[in-house]
C-alpha positions in Angstrom: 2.7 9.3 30.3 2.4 13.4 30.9 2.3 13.5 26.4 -0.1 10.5 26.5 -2.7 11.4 28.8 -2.4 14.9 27.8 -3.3 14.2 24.6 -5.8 11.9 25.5 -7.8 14.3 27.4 -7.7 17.0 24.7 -8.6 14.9 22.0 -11.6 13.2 24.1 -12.5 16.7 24.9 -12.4 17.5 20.8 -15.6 13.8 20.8 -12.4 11.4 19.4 -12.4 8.1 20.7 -8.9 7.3 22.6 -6.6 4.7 24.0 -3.7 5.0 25.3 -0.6 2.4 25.1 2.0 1.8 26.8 4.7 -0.9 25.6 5.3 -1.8 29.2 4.8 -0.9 33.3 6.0 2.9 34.4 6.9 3.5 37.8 3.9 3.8 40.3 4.3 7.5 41.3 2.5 8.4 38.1 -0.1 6.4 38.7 -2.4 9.5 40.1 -2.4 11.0 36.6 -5.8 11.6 35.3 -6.8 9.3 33.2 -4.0 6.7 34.6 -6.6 3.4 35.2 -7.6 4.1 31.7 -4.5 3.4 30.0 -3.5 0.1 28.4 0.1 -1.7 29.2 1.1 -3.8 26.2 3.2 -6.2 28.0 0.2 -7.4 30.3 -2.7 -6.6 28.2 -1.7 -7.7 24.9 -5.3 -8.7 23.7 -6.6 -5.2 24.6 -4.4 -3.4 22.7 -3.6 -5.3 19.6 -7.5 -4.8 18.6 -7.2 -1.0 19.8 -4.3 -0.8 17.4 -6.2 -2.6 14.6 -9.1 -0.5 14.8 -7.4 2.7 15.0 -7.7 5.7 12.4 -4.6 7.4 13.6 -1.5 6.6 15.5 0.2 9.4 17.7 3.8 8.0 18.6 4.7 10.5 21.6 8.1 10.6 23.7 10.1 8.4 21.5 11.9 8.2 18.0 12.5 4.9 17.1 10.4 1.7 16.7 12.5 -0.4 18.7 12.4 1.6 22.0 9.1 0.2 22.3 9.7 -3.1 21.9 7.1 -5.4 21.0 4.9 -3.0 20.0 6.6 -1.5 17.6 6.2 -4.1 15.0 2.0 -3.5 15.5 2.7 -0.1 15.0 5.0 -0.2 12.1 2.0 -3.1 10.2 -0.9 -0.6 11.1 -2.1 1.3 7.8 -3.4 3.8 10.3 -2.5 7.4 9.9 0.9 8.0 12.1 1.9 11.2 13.7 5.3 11.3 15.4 5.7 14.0 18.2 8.9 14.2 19.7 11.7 15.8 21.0 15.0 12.8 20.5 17.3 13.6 17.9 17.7 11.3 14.9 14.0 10.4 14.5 13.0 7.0 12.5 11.4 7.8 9.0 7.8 5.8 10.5 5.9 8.9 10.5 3.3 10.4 8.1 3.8 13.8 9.7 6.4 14.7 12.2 6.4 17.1 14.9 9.8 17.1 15.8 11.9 19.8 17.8 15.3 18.3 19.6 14.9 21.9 21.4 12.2 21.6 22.7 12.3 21.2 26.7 10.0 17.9 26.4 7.3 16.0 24.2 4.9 17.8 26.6 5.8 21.1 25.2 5.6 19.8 21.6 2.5 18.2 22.3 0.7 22.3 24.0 2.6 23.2 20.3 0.3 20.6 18.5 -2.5 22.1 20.4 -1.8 25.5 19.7 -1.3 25.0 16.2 -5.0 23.5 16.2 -6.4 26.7 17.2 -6.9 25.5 20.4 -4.9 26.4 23.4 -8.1 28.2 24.7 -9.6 24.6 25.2 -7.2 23.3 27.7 -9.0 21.5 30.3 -7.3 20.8 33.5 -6.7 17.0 32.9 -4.7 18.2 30.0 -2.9 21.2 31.5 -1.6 18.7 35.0 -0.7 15.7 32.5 1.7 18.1 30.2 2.3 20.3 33.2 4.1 16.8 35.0 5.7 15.7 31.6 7.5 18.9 31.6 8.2 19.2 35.0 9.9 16.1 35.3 11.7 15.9 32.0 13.3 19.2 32.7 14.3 18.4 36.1 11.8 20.8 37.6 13.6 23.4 35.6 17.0 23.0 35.7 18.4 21.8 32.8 19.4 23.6 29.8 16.8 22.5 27.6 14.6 24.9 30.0 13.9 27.8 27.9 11.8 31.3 28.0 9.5 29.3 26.1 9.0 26.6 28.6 8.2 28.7 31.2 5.7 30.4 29.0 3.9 27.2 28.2 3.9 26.4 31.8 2.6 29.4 33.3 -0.2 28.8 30.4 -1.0 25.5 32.4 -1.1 26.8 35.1 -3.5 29.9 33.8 -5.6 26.1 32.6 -5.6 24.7 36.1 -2.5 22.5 36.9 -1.6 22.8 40.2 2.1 23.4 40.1 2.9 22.4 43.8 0.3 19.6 44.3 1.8 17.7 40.9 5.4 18.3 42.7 4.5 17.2 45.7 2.8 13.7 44.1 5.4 13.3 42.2 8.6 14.0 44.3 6.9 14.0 48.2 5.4 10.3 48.3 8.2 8.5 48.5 8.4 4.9 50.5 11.4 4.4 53.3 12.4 1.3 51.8 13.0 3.2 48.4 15.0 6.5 50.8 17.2 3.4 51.9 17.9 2.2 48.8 18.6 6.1 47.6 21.0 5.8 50.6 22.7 2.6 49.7 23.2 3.5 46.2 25.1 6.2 47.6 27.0 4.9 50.5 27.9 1.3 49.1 27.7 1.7 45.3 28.7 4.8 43.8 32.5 4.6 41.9 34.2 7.8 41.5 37.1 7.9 38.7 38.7 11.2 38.7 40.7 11.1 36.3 38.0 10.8 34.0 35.4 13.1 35.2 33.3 10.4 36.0 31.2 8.1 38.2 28.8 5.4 38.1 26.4 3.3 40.4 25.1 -0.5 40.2 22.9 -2.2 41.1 22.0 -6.1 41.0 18.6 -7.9 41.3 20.0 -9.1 44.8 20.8 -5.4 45.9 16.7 -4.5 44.9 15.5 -7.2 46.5 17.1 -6.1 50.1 15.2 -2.9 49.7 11.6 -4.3 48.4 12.2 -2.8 44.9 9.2 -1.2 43.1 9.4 0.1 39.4 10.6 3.8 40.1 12.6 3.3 43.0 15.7 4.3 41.0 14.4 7.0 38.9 16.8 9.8 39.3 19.7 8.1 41.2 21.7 8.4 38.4 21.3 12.4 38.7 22.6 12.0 42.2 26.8 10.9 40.9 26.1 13.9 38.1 26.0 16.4 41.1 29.6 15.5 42.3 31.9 18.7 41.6 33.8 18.2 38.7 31.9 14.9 37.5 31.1 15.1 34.2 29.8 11.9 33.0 27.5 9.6 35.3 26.2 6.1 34.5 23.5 4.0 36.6 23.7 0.3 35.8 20.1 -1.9 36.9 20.2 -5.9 36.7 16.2 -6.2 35.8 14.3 -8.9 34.2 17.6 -10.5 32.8 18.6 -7.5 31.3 21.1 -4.3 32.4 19.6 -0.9 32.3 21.8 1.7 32.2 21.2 5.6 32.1 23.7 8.6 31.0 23.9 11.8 31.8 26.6 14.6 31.4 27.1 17.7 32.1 28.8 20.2 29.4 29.4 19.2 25.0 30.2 15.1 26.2 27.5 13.5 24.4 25.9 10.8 26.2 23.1 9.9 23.4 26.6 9.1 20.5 28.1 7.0 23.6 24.8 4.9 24.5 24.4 4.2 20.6 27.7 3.0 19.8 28.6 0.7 23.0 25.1 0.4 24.9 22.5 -0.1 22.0 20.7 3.0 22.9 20.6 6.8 22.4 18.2 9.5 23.3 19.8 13.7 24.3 22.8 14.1 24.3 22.9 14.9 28.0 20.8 12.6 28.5 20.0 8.9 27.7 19.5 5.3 27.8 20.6 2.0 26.9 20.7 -1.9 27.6 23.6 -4.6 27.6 22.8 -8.5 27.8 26.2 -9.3 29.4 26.2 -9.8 33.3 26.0 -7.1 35.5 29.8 -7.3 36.2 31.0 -8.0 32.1 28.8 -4.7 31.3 30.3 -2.6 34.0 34.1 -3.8 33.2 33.0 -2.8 29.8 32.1 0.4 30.4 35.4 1.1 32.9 37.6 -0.2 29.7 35.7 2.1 27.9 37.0 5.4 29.6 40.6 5.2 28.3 39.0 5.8 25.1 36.7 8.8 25.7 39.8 10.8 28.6 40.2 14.0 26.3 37.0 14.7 25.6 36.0 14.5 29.4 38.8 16.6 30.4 38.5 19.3 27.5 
């Protein structure tokens, strides 16, 4: 949402007529972006954005680099005849682009998208709608800062966002500060009743069923990050966060070090994205898809000791 709206404001700003889409809902604490109540969500306004799709000269396909991570949508996308530019930061991108702007370097599609801008000729322009919305994409895809992707450059770009008005601690502070209690209590069960160590592989994990959200009022967003929580063990190299949602398991990866997350979610966990980081789905049970993954480990022992 940070590349979408970012984007959006710029090119409004440049007299282009924009929508935003989104292939489906995003948790709530983003919902003070500017621009936010302007966006369209495919899965409940399906009307809206088929005919904004139809009638559009040129398709920006931000923050992903494959048709099928947005579901649906992506087959609207792949019958437009618009014009489609890819901007991204995923490795292994789709061949769906006319032009690509494509860095697996980069710290975030936010920083590709101030690139896109700057190659323009117009990083002067950078209004403050634009400078918060890439400002909070980067934030929160570099884990305010801390993982390696975070370059020299980033920080450049940000403290040029900042020069353009984002209020670094205010978009923190909305982002991170506005948590509900029921969501700290899940954090806290999560951590107390369902995280599983395994030593001897370097690794842990945490699920969590549709009965276990339900007990704590579950909102989409509650369990953004918990994953990030079993990575900061000592000595844990390789953490997993299973989600029972909608009839379908979630489940995140991250690692610390060369174990590459993004080849392990595409070859068991039809997924992929960094490869310290990414996602993935299975359509067994909760319980099947976690057995899976433990029988999994044998398989994977050297490379998470080495």
């Amino acid at each position: 949402m940070g590349s979408s709206l970012g984007l959006y404001h710029f090119l409004q700003q440049q007299k282009h007529s924009v929508t935003v889409i989104t292939p489906n809902a995003y948790p709530s604490f983003l919902f003070w972006l500017p621009g936010n109540k302007k966006s369209l969500n495919f899965s409940t306004q399906p009307t809206q954005a088929k005919q904004a799709i139809a009638e559009a000269e040129v398709l920006f396909l931000l923050d992903f680099s494959s048709l099928k991570r947005i579901g649906d949508l992506g087959a609207l996308v792949e019958q437009s005849s618009a014009l489609k530019i890819m901007i991204d930061h995923h490795p292994q991108p789709d061949a769906i682009a006319d032009y690509l702007l494509h860095d697996i370097k980069a710290s975030s599609t936010c920083e590709l998208v101030f690139d896109f801008i700057q190659l323009l000729g117009s990083k002067k322009k950078l209004n403050k709608a634009t400078a918060t919305c890439l400002y909070a994409g980067i934030m929160t895809d570099t884990g305010s800062f801390r993982f390696p992707a975070t370059s020299a450059k980033t920080h450049r770009v940000v403290a040029a966002l900042i020069d353009s008005g984002a209020d670094n601690a205010g978009i923190h502070s909305a982002i991170y500060d506005e948590h509900t209690e029921s969501r700290i209590k899940l954090l806290g069960y999560c951590l107390s009743e369902k995280l599983k160590v395994f030593p001897e592989y370097n690794t842990a994990f945490i699920s969590l069923s549709t009965e276990d959200l339900q007990l704590f009022n579950y909102k989409r967003g509650d369990t953004e990050g918990v994953v990030n929580y079993a990575l900061s063990i000592a000595k844990i190299r390789f953490a997993v966060f299973f989600v029972e949602r909608d009839g379908v398991i979630k489940v995140s990866f991250r690692s610390k070090g060369s174990f590459d997350v993004n080849n392990f979610a595409r070859s068991h966990f039809e997924g992929g994205g960094h490869a310290n980081a990414s996602g993935g789905a299975s359509h067994l049970s909760l319980d099947e898809t976690v057995l899976k993954f433990i029988q999994l480990l044998p398989a994977y022992k050297v490379a998470l000791n080495s």
